[in-house]
C-alpha positions in Angstrom: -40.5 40.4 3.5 -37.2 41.2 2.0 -34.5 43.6 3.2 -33.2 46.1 0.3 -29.6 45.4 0.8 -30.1 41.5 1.2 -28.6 39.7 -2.0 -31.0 37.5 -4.3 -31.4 34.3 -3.8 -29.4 32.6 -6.5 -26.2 34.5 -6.2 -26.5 33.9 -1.7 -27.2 29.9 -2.4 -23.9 30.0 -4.6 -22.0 32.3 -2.1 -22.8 29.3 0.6 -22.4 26.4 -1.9 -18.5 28.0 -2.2 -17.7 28.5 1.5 -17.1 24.6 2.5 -14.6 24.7 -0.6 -13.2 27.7 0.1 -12.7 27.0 3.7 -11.5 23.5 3.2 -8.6 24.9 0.7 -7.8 26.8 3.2 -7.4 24.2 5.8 -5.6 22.2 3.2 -3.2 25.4 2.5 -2.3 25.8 6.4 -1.8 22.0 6.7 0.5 21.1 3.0 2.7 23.8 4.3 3.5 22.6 7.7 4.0 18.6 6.3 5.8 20.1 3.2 8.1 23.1 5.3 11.3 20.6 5.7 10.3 21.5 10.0 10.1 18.1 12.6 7.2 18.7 13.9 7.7 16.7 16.9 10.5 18.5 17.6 10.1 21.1 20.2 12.4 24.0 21.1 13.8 24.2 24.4 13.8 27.6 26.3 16.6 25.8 28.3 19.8 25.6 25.7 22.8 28.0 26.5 21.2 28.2 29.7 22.5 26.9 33.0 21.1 23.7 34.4 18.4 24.4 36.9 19.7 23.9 40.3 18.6 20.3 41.9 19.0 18.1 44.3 18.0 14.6 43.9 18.5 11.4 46.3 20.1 8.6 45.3 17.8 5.6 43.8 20.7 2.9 44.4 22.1 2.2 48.0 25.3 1.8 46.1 25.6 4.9 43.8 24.7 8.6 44.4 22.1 10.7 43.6 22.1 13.6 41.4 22.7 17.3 42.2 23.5 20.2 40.0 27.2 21.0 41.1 27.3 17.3 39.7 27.0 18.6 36.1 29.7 21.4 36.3 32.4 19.2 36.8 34.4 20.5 33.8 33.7 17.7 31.1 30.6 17.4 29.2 27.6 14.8 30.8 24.5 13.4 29.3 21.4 13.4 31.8 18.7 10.9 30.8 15.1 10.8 32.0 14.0 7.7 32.3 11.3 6.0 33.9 10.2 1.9 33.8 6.6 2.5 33.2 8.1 4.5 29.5 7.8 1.8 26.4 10.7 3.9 24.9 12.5 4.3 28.0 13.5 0.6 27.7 13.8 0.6 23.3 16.9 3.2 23.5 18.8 1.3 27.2 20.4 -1.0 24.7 22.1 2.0 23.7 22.7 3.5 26.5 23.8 0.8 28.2 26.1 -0.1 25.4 27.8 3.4 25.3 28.3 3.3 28.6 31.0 0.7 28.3 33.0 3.1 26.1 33.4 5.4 29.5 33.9 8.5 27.2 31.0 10.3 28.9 29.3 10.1 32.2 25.6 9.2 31.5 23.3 10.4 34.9 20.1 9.1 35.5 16.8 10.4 36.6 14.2 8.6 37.6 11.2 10.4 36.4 7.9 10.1 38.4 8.6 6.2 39.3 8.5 4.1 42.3 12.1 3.6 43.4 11.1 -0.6 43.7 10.3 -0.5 39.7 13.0 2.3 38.5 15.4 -0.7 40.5 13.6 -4.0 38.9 13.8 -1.8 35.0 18.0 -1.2 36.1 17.8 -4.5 37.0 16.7 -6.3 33.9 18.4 -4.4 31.8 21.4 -2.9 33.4 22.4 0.1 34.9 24.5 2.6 32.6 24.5 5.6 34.7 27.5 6.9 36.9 24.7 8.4 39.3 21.1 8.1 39.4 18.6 11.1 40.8 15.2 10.3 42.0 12.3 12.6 40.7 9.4 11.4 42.5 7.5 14.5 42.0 8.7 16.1 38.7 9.7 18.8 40.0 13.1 18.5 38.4 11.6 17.8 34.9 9.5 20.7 34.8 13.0 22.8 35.5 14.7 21.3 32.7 11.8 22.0 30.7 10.9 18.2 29.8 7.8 17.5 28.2 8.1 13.6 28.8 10.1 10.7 29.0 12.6 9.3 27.4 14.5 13.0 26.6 18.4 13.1 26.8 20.6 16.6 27.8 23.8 17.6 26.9 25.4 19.4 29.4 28.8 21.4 28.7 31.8 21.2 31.2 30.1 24.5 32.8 26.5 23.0 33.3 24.7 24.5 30.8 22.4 22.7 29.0 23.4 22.5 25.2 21.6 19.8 23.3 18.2 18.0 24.1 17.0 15.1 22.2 13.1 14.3 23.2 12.4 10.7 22.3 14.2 7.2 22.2 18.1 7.3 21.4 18.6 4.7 19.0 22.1 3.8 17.8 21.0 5.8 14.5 20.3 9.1 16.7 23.6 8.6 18.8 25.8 8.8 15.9 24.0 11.4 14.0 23.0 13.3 16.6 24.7 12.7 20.1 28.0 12.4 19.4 28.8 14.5 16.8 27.8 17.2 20.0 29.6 15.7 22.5 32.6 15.7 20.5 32.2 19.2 19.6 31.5 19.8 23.4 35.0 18.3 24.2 36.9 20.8 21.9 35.5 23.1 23.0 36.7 22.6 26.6 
């Protein structure tokens, strides 16, 4: 039993013989032109540039250094906030960096511990140094989800007014400091 409208059974077996292809040049289409389109794609936007920095308040991780709030970031100069945490394998690739830009004292770097135990985010400072002005504990994330962080290591640049200007998700390596840090940061301070 056939139906009138049904097509015959040579042209149907070479209609489904040519969907796989066509489908999978399609797939191949949508995929060439996002690795081909020149776009990062591990770079995410942030809703959170030109906007101001979410309002925190974070206690201290060090007995001998304060925590972190947000009237800490509006001090009139630019700031970098880090998110660390010592459980993050690229948390401890871009300290070097950190640590040694830090000794320049052109910037104040904060901290912020990012869902850690204070005893571990203390043993990572103490291995391999501590180049943070003030260090915030975010035990919950709360803080993180505010700034809009998707996970650890990212890096802000905050203007002199608070507002969040620059985010960099992923390890800073000397490479991404000059090319991409302080090129900002300079144009942050001319801007003052």
């Amino acid at each position: 039993m056939s139906l009138p409208d049904a097509l015959p059974p040579a042209r149907s077996r070479w209609l489904f013989a040519l969907l796989p292809l066509a489908l999978f040049a399609v797939l191949v289409a949508i995929f060439g032109g996002a690795v081909f389109s020149g776009r990062d794609p591990a770079a995410i936007p942030s809703v959170m540039i030109d906007r101001s920095a979410p309002d925190f308040t974070l206690p201290a991780l060090l007995d001998d250094k304060p925590g972190l709030t947000h009237s800490d970031l509006a001090g009139g100069k630019p700031a970098i906030v880090n998110f660390f945490a010592s459980w993050c394998a690229p948390c401890r690739e871009e300290h070097s960096t950190w640590t040694g830009f830090a000794a320049s004292d052109s910037v104040p770097i904060y901290g912020i511990a990012y869902k850690d135990k204070p005893e571990d985010a203390k043993r990572f400072l103490g291995e391999l140094g501590d180049p943070y002005q003030r260090i915030g504990q975010d035990v919950a994330g709360r803080t993180a989800i505010d700034f809009g962080l998707y996970g650890v290591p990212e890096t802000y640049l905050i203007d002199g007014f608070g507002r969040i200007r620059y985010r960099y998700a992923g390890p800073v390596t000397p490479d991404v400091l000059q090319q991409q840090i302080l090129p900002r940061l300079k144009a942050l301070q001319q801007t003052r």
